[in-house]
PDB file of N, CA, C, O and CB in Angstrom:
ATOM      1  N   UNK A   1      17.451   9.881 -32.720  1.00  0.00           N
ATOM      2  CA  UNK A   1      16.129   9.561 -32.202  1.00  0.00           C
ATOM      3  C   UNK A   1      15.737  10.556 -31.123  1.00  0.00           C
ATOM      4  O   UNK A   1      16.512  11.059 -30.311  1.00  0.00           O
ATOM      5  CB  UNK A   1      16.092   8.129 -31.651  1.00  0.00           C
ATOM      6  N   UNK A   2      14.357  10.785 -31.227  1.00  0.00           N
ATOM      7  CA  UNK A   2      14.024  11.828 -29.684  1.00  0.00           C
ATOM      8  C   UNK A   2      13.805  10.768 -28.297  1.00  0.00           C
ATOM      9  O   UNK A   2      13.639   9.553 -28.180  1.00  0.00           O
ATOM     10  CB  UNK A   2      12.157  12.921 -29.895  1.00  0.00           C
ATOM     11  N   UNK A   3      13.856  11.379 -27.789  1.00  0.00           N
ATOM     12  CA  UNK A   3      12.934  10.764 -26.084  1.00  0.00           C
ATOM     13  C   UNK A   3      12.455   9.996 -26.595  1.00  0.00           C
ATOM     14  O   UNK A   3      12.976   8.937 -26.945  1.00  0.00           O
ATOM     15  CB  UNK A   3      11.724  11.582 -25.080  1.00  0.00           C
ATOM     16  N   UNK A   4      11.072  10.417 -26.806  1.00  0.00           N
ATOM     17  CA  UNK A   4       9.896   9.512 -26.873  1.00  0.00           C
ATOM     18  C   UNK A   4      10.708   8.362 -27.820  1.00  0.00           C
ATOM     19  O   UNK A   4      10.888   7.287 -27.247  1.00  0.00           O
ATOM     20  CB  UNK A   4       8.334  10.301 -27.615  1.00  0.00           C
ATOM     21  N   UNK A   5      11.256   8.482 -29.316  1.00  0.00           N
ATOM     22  CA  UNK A   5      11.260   6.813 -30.226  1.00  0.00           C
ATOM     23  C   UNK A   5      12.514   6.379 -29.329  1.00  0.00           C
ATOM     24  O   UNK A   5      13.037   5.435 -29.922  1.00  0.00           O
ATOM     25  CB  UNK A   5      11.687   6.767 -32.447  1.00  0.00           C
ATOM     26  N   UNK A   6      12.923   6.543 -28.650  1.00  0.00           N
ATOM     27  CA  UNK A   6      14.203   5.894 -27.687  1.00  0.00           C
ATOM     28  C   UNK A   6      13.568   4.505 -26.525  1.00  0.00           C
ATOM     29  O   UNK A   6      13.009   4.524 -25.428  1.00  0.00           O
ATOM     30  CB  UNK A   6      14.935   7.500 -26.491  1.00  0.00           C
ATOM     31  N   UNK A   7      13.988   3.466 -27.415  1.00  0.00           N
ATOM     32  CA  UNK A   7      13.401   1.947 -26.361  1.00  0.00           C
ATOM     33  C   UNK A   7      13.151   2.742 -24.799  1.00  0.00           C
ATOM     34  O   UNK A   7      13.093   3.924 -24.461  1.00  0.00           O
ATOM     35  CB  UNK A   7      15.073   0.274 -26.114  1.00  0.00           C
ATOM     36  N   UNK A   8      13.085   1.961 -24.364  1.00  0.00           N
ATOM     37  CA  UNK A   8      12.908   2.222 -22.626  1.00  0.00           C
ATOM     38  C   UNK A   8      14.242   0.946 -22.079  1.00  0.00           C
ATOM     39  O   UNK A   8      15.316   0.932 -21.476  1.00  0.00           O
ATOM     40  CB  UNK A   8      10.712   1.653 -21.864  1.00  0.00           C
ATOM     41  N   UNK A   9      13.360   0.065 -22.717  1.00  0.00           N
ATOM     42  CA  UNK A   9      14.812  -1.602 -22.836  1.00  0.00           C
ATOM     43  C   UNK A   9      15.195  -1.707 -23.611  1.00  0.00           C
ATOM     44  O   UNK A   9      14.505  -1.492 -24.608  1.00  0.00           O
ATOM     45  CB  UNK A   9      14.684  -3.121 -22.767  1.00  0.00           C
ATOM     46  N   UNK A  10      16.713  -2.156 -23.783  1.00  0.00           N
ATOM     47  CA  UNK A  10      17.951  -2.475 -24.523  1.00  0.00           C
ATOM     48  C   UNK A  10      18.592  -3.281 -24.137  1.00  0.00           C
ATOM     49  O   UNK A  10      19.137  -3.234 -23.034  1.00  0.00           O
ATOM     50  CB  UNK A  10      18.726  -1.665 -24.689  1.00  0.00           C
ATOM     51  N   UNK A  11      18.714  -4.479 -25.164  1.00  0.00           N
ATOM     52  CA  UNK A  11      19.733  -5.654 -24.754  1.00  0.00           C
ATOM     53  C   UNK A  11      20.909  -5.426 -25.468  1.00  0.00           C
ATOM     54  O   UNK A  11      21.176  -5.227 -26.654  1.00  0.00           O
ATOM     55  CB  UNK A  11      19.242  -7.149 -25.076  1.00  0.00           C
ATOM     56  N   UNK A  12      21.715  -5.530 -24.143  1.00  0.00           N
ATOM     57  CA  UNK A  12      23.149  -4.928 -25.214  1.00  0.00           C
ATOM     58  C   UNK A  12      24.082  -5.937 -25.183  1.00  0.00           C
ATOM     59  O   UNK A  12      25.089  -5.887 -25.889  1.00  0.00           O
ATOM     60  CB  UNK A  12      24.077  -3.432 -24.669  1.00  0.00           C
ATOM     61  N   UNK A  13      23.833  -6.910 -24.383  1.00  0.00           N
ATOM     62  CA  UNK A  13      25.194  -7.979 -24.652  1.00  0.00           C
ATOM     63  C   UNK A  13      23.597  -9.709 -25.025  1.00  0.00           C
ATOM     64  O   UNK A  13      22.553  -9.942 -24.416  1.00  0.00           O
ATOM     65  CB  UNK A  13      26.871  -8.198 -22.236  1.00  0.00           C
ATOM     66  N   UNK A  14      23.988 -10.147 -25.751  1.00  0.00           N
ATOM     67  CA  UNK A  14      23.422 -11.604 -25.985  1.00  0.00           C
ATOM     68  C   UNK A  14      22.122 -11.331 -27.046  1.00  0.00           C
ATOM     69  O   UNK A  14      21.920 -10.315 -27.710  1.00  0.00           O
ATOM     70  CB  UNK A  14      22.865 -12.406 -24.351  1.00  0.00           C
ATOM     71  N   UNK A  15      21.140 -12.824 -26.977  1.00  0.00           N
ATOM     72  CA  UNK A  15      20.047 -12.816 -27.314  1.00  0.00           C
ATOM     73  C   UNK A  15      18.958 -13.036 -26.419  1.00  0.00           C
ATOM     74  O   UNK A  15      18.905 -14.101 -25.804  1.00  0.00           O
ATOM     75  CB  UNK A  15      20.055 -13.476 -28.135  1.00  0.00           C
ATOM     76  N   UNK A  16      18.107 -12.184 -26.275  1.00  0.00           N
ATOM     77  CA  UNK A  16      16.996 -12.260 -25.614  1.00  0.00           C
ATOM     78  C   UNK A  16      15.879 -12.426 -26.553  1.00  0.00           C
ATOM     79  O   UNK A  16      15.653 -11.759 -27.563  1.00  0.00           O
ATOM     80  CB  UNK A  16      16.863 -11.176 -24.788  1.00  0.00           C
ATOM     81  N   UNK A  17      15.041 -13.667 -25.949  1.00  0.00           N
ATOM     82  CA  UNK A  17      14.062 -14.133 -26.716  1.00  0.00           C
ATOM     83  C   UNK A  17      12.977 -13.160 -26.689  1.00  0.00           C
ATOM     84  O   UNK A  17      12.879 -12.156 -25.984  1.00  0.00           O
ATOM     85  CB  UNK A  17      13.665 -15.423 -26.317  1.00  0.00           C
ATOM     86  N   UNK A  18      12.206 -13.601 -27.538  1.00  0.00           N
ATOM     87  CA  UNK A  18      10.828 -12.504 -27.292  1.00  0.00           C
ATOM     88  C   UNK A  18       9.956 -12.836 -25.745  1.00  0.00           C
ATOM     89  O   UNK A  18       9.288 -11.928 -25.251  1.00  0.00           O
ATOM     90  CB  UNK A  18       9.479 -12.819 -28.813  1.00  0.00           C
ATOM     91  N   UNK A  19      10.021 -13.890 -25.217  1.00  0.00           N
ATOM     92  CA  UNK A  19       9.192 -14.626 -23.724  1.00  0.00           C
ATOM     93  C   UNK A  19      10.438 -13.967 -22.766  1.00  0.00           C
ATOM     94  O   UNK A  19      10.074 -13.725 -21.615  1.00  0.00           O
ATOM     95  CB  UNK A  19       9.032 -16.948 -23.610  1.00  0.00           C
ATOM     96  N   UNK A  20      11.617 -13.699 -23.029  1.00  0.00           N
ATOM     97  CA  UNK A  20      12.170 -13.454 -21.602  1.00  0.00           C
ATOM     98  C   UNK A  20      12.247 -11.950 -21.514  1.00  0.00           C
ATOM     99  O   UNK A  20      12.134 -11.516 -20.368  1.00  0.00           O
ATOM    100  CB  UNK A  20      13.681 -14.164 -21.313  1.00  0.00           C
ATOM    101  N   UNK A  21      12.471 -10.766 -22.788  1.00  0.00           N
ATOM    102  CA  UNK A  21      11.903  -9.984 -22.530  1.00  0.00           C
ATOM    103  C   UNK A  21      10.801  -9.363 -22.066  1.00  0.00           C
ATOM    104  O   UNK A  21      10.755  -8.281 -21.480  1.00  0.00           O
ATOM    105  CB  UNK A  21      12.059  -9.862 -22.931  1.00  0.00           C
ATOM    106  N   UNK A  22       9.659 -10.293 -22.429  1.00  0.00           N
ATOM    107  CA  UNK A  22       8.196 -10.158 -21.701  1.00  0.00           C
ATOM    108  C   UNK A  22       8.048 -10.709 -20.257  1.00  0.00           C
ATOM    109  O   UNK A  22       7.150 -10.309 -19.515  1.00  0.00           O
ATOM    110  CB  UNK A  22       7.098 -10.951 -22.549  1.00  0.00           C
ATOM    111  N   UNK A  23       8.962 -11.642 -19.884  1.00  0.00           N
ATOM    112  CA  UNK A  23       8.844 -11.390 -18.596  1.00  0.00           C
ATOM    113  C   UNK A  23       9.659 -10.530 -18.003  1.00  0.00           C
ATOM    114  O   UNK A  23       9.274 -10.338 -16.849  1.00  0.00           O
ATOM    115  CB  UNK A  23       8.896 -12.363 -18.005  1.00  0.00           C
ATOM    116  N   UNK A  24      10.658  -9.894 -18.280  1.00  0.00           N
ATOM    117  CA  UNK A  24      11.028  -8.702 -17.980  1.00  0.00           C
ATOM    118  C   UNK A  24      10.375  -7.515 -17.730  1.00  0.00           C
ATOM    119  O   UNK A  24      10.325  -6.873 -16.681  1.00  0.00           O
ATOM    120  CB  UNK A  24      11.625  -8.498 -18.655  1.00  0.00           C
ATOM    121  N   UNK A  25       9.958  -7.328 -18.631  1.00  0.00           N
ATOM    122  CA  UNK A  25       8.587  -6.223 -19.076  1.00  0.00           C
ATOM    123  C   UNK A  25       7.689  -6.497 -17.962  1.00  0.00           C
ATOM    124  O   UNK A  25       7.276  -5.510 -17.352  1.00  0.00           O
ATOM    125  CB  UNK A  25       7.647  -6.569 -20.727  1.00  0.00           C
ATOM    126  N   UNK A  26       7.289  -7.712 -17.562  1.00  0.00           N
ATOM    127  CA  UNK A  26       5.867  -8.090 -16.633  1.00  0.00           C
ATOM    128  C   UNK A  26       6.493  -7.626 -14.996  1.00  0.00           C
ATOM    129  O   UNK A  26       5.827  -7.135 -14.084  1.00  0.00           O
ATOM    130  CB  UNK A  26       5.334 -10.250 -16.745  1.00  0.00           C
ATOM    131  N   UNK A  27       7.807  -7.924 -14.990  1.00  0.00           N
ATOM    132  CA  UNK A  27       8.693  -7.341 -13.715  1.00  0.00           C
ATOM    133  C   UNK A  27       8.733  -6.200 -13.097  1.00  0.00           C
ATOM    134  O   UNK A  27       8.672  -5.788 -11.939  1.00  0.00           O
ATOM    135  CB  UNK A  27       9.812  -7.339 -13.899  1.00  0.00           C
ATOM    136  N   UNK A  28       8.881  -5.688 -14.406  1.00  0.00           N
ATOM    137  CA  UNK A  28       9.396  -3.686 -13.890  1.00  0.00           C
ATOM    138  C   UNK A  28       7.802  -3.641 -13.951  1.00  0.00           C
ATOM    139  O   UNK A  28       7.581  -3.040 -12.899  1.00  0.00           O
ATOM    140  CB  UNK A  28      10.634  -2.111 -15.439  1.00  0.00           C
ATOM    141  N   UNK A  29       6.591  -3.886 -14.495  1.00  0.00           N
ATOM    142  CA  UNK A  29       5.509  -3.193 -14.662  1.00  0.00           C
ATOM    143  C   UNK A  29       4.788  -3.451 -12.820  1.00  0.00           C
ATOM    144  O   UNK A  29       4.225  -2.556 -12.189  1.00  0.00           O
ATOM    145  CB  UNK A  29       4.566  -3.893 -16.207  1.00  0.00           C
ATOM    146  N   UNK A  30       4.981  -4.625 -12.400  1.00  0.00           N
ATOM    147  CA  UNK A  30       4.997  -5.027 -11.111  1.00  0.00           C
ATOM    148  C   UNK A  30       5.279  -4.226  -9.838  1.00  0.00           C
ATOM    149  O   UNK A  30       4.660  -3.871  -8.835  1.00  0.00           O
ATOM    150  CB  UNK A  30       5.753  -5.887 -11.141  1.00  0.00           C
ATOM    151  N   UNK A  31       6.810  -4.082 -10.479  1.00  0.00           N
ATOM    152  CA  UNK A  31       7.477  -3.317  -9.736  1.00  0.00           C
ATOM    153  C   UNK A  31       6.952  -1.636  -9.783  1.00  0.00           C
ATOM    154  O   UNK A  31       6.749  -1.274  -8.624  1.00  0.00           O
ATOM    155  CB  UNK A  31       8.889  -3.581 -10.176  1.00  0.00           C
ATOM    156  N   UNK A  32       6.849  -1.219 -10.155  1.00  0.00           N
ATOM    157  CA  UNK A  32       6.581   0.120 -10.614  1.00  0.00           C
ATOM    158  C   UNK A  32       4.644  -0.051 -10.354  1.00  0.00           C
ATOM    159  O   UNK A  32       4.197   1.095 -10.296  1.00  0.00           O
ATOM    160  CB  UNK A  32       7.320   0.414 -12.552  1.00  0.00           C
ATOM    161  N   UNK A  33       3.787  -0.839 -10.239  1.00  0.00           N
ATOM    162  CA  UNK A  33       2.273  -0.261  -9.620  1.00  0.00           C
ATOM    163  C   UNK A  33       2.788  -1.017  -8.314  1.00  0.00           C
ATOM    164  O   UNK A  33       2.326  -0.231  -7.487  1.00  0.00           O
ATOM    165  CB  UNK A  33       0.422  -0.862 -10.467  1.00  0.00           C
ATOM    166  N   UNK A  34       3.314  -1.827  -7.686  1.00  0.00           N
ATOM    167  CA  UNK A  34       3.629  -1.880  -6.275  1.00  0.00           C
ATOM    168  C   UNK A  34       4.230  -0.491  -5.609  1.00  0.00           C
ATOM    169  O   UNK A  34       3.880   0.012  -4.541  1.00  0.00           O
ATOM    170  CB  UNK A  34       4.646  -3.032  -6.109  1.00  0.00           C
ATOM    171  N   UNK A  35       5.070  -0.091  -6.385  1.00  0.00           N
ATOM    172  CA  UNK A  35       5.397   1.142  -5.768  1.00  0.00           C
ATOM    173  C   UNK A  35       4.738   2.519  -6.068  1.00  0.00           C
ATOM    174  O   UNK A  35       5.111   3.585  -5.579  1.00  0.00           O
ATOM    175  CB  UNK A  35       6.649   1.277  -5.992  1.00  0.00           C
ATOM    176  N   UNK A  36       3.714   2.353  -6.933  1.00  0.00           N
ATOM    177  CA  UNK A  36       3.000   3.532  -6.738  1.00  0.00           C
ATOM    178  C   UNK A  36       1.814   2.793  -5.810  1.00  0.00           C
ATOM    179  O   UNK A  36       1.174   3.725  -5.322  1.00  0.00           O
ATOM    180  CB  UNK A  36       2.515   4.350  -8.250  1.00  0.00           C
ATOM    181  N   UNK A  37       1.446   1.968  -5.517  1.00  0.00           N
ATOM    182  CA  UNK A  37       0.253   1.810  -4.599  1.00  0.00           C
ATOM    183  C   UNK A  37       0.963   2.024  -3.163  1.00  0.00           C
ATOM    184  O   UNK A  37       0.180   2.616  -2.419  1.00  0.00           O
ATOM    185  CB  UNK A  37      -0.562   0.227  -4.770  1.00  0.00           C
ATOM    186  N   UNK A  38       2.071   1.762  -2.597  1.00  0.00           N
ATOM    187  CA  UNK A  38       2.631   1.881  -1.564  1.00  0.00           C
ATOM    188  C   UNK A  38       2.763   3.512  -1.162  1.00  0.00           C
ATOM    189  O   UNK A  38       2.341   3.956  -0.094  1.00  0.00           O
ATOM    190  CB  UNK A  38       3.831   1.119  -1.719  1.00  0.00           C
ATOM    191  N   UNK A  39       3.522   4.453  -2.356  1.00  0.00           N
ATOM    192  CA  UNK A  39       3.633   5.825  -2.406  1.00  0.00           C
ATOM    193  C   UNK A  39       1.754   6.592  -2.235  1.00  0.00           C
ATOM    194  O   UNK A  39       1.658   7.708  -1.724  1.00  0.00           O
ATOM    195  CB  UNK A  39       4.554   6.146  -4.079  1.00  0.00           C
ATOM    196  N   UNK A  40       0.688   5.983  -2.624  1.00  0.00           N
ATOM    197  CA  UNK A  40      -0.322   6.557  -2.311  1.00  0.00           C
ATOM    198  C   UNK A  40      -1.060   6.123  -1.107  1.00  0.00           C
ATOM    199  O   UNK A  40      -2.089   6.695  -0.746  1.00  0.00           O
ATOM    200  CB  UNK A  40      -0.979   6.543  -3.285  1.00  0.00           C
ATOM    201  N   UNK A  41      -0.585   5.198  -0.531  1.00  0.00           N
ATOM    202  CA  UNK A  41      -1.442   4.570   0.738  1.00  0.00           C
ATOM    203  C   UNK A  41      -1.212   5.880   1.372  1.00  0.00           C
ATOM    204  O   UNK A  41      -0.358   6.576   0.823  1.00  0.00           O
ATOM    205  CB  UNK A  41      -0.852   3.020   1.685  1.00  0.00           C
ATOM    206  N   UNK A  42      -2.142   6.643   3.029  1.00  0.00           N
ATOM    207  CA  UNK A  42      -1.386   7.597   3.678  1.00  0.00           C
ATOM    208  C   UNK A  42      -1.166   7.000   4.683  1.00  0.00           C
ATOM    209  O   UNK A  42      -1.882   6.163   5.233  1.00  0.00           O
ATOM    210  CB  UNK A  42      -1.861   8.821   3.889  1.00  0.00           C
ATOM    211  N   UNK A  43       0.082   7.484   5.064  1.00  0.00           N
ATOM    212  CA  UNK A  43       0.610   7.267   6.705  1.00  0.00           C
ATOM    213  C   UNK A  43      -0.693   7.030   7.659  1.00  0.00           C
ATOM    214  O   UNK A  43      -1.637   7.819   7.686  1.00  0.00           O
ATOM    215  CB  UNK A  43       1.509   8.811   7.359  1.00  0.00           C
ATOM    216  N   UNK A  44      -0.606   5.663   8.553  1.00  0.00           N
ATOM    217  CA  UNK A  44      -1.676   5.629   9.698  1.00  0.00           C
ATOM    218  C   UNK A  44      -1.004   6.568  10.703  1.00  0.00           C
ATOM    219  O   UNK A  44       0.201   6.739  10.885  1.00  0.00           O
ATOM    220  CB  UNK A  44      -2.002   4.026  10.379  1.00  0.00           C
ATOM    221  N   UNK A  45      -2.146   7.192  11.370  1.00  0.00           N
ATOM    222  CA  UNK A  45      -1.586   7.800  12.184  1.00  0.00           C
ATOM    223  C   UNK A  45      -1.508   6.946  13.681  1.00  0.00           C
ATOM    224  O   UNK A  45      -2.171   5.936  13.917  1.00  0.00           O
ATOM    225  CB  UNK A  45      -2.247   9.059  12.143  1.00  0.00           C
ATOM    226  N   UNK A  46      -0.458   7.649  14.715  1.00  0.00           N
ATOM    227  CA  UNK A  46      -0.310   6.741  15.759  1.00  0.00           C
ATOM    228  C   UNK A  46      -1.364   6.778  16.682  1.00  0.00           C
ATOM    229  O   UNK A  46      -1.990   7.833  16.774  1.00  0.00           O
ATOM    230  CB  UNK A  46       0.854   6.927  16.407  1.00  0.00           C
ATOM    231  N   UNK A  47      -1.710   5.721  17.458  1.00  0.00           N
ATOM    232  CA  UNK A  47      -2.974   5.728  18.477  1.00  0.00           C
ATOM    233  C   UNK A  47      -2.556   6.678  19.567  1.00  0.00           C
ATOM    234  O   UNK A  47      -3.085   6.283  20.607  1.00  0.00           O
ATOM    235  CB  UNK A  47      -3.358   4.168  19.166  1.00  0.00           C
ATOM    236  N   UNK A  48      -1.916   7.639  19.759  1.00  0.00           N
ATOM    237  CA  UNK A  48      -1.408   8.459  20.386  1.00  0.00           C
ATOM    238  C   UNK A  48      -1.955   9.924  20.236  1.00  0.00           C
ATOM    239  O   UNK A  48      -2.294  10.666  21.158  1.00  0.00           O
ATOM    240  CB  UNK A  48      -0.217   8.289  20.129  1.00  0.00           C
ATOM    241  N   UNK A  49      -1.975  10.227  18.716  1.00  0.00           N
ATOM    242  CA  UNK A  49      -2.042  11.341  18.155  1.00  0.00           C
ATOM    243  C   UNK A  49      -3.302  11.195  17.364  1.00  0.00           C
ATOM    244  O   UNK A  49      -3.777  12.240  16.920  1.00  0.00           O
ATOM    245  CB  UNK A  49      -0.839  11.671  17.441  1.00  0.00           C
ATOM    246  N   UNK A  50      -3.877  10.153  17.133  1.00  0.00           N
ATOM    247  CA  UNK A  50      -5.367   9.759  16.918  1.00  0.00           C
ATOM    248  C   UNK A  50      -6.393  10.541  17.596  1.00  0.00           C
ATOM    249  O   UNK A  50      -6.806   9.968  18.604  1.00  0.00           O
ATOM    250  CB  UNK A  50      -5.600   8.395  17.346  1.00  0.00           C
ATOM    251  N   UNK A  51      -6.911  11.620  17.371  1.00  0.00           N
ATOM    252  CA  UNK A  51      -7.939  12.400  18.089  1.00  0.00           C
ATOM    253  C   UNK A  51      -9.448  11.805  18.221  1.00  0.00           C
ATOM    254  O   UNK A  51     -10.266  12.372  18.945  1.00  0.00           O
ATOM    255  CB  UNK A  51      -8.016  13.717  17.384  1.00  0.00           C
ATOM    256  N   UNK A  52      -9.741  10.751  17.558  1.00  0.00           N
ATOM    257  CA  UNK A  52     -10.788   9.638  17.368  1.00  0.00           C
ATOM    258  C   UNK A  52     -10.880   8.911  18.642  1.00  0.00           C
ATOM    259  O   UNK A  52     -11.907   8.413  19.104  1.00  0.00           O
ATOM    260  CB  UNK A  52     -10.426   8.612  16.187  1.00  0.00           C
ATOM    261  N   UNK A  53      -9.571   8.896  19.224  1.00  0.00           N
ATOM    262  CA  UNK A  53      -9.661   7.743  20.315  1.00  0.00           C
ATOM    263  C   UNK A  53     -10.432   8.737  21.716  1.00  0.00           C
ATOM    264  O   UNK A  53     -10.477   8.205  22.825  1.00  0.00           O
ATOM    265  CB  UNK A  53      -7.721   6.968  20.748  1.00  0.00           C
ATOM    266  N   UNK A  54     -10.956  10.063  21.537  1.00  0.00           N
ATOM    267  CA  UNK A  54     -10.772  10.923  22.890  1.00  0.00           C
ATOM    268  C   UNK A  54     -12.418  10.864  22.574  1.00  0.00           C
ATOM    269  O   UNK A  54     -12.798  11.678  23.416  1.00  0.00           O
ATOM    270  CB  UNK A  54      -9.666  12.707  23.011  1.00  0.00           C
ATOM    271  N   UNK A  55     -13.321  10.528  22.065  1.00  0.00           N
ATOM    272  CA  UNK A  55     -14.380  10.399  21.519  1.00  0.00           C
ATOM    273  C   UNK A  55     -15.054   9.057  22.452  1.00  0.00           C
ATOM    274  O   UNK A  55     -14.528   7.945  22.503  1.00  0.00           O
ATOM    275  CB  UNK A  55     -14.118  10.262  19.926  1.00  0.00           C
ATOM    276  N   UNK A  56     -16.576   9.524  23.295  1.00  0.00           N
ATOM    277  CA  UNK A  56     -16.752   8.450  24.095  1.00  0.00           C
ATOM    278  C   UNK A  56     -17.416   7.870  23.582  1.00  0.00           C
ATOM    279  O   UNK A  56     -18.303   8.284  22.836  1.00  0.00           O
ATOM    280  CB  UNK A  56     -17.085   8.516  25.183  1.00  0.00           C
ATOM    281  N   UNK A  57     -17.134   6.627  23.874  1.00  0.00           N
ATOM    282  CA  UNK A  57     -17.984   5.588  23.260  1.00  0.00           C
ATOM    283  C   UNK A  57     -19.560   5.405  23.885  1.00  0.00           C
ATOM    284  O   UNK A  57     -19.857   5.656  25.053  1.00  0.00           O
ATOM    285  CB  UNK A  57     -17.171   4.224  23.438  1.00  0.00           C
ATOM    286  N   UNK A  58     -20.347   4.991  23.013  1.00  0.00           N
ATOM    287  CA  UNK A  58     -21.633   4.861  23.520  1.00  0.00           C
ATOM    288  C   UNK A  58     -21.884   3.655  24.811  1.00  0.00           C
ATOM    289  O   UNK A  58     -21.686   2.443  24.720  1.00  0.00           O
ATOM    290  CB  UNK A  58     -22.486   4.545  22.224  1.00  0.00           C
ATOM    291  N   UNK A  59     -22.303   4.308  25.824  1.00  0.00           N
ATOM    292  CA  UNK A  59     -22.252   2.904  26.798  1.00  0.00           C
ATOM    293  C   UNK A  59     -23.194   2.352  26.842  1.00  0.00           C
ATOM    294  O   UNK A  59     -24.313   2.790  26.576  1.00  0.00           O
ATOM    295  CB  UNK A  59     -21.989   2.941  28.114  1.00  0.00           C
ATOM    296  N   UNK A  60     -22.814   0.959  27.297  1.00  0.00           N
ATOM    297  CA  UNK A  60     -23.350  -0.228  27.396  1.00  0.00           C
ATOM    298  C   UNK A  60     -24.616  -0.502  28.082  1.00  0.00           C
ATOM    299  O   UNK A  60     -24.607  -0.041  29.223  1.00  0.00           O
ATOM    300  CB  UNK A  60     -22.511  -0.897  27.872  1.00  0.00           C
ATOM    301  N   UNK A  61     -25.986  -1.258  27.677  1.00  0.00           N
ATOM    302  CA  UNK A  61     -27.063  -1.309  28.340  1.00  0.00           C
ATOM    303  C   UNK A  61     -27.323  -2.777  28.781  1.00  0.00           C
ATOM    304  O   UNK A  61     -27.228  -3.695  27.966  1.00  0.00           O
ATOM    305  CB  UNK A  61     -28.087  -0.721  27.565  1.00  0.00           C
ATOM    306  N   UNK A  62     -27.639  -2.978  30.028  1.00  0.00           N
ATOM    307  CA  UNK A  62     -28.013  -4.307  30.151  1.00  0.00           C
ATOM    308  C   UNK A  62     -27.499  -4.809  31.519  1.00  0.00           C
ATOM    309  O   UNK A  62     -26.845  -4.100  32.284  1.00  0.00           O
ATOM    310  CB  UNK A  62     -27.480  -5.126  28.975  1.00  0.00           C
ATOM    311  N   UNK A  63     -27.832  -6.033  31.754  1.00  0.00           N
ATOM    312  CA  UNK A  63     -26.990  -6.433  33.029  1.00  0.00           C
ATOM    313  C   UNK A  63     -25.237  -6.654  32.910  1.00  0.00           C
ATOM    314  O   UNK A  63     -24.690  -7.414  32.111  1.00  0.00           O
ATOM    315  CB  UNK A  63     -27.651  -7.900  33.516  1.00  0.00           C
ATOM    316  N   UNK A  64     -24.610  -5.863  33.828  1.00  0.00           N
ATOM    317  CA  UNK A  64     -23.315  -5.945  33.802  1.00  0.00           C
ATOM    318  C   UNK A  64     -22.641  -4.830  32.572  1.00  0.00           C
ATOM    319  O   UNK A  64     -21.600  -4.865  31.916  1.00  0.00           O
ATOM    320  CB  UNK A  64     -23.018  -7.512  33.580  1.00  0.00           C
ATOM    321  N   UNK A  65     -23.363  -4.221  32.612  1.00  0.00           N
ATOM    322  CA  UNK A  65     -23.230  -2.670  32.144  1.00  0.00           C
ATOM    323  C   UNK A  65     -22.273  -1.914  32.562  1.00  0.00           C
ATOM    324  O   UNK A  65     -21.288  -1.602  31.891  1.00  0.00           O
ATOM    325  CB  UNK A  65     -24.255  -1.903  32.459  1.00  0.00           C
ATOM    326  N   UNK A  66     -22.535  -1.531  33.844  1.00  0.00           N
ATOM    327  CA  UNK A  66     -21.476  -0.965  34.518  1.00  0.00           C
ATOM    328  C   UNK A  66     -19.619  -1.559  34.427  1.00  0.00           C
ATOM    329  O   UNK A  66     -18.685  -0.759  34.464  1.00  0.00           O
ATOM    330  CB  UNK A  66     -22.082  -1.107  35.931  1.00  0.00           C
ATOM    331  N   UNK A  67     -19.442  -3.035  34.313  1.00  0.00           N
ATOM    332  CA  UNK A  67     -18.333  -3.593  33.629  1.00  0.00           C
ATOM    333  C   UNK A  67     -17.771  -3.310  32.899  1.00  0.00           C
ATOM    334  O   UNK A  67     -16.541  -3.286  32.941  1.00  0.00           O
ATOM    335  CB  UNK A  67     -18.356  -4.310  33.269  1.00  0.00           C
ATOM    336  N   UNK A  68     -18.846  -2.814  31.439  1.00  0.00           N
ATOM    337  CA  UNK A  68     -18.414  -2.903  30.290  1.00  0.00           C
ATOM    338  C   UNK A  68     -17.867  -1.896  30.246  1.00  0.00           C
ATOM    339  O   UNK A  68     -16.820  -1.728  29.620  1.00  0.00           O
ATOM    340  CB  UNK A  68     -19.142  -3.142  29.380  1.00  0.00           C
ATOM    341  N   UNK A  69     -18.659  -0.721  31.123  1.00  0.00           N
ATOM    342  CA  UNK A  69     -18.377   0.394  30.942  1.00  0.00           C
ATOM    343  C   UNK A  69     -17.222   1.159  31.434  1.00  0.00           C
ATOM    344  O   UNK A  69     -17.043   2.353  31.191  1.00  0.00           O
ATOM    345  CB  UNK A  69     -19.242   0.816  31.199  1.00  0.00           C
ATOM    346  N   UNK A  70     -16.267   0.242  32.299  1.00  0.00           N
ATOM    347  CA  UNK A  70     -14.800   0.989  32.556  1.00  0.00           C
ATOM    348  C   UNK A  70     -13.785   0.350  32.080  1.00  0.00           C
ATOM    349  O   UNK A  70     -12.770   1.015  31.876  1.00  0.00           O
ATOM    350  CB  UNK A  70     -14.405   1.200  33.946  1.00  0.00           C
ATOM    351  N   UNK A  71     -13.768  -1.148  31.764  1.00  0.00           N
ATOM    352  CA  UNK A  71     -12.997  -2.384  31.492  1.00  0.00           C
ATOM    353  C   UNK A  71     -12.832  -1.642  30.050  1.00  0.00           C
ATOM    354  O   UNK A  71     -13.785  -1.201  29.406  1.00  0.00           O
ATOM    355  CB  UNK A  71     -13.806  -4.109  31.664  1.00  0.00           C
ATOM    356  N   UNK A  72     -11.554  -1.581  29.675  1.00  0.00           N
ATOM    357  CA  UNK A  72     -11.396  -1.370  27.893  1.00  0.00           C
ATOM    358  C   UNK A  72     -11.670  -2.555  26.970  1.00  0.00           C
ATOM    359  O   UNK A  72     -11.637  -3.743  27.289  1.00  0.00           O
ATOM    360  CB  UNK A  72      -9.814  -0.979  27.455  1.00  0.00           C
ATOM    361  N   UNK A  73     -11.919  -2.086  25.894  1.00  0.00           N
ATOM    362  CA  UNK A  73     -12.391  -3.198  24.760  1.00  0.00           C
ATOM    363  C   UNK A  73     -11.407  -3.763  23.755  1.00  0.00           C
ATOM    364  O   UNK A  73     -11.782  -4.588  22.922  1.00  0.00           O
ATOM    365  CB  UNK A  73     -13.467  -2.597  23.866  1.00  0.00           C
TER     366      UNK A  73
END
């Protein structure tokens, strides 16, 4: 057989029904888009090294303005 006609799964000791192979099948398929959605998320970066945070914020209008405006949010 080549690659490709070669199962992917093989039961080599017992009988496996056709429902417990399919939940098998439903397992690894689980397993395998959990771990590609995890592998494509990107790293957050740290609030440290965040160059976003050095960016002033628009200040505050109104009474007690001046508050808002040194007190962090």
């Amino acid at each position: 057989m080549s690659a490709e006609g070669r199962p992917f799964l093989q039961v080599i000791r017992g009988d496996a029904t056709a429902e417990e192979v399919a939940a098998l099948v439903a397992v690894l398929s689980a397993r395998a888009a959990a771990a590609a959605r995890s592998a494509a998320a990107p790293a957050r970066r740290s609030g440290w090294a965040d160059r976003s945070r050095m960016m002033r914020r628009p200040l505050p209008h109104g009474p007690g303005a001046w508050r808002a405006a040194v007190l962090p949010h």
